[in-house]
C-alpha positions in Angstrom: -0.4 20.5 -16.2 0.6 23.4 -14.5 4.1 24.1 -12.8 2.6 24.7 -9.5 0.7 20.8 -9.3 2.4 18.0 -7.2 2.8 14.7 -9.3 3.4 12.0 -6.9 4.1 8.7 -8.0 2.3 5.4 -6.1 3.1 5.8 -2.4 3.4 3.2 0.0 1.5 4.5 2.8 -1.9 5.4 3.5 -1.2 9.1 4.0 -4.8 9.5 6.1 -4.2 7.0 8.1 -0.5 7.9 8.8 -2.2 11.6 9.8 -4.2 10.0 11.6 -2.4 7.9 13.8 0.1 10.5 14.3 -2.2 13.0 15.7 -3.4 10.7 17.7 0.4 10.0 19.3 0.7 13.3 19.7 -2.6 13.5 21.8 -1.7 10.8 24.2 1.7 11.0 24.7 2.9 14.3 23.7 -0.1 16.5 25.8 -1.8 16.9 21.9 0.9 19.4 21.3 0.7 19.1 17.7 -2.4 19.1 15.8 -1.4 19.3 12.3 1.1 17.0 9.9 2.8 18.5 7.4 3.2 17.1 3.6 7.1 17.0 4.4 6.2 14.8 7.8 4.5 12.0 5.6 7.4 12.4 3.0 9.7 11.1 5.7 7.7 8.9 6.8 7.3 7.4 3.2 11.0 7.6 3.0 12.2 5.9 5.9 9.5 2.9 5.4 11.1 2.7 1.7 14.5 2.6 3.2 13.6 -0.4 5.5 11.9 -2.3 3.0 15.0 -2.0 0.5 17.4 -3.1 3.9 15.5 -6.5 3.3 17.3 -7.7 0.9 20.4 -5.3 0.7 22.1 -7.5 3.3 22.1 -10.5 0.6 25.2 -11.1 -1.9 23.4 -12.6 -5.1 25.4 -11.9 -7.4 26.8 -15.7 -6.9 23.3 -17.1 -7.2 21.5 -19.0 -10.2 18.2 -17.8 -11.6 15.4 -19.0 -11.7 13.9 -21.3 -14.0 11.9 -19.5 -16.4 8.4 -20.8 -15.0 8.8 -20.2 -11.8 6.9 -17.2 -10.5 6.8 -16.8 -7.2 8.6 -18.8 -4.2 6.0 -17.2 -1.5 3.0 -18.3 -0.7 0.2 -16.0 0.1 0.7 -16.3 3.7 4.1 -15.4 3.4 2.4 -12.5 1.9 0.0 -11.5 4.7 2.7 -12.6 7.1 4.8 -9.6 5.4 2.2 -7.2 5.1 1.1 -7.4 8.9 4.6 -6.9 9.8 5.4 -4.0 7.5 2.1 -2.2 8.7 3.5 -3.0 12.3 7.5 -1.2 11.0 5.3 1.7 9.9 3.7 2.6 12.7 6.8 2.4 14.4 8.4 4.7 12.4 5.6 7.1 13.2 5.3 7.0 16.5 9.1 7.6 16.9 9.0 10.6 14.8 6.5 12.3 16.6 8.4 11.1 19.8 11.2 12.5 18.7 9.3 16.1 17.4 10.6 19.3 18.8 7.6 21.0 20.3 8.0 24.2 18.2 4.4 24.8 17.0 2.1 22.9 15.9 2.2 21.0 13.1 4.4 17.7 12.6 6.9 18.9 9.6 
């Protein structure tokens, strides 16, 4: 592998969707300014959505709590599931649309 290649591990967000929708906040409420996002922009993004997701639970002592029995697997159902999901997509784009908000218009790209 050369030095030079990127090895990400799995992300948690459709980079070409987050492009996508953040170009198209920047067309309708920031005048288009910024038709480009940068690598480092969806790197943030990825970052802050990660830092949500482990807020969850980080709230939660539980240290004082038993564990489960050894045949349990899973104490959601699926529609907790797609309940979650819709809601994280929904804390994504948030996150998004506030960054390019919040974007000095120097240039542009989103960075």
């Amino acid at each position: 592998m050369n030095e030079d290649t990127i090895q990400r591990t799995q992300s948690v967000i459709n980079r070409s969707a987050v492009k996508k929708y953040a170009l198209k906040v920047s067309a309708e409420k920031r005048a288009g300014k910024f038709t480009r996002v940068s690598d480092d922009f969806l790197v943030q993004v990825e970052a802050d959505l990660e830092a949500a997701i482990r807020q969850l639970s980080s709230t939660v002592d539980t240290s004082e709590m038993a564990k489960p029995a050894e045949d349990v697997d899973w104490f959601i159902t699926g529609q907790a599931v797609k309940n979650a999901e819709g809601r994280l997509n929904e804390l994504a784009r948030i996150i998004v649309h506030r960054k390019v908000m919040k974007h000095p218009t120097l240039g542009c790209t989103l960075k």
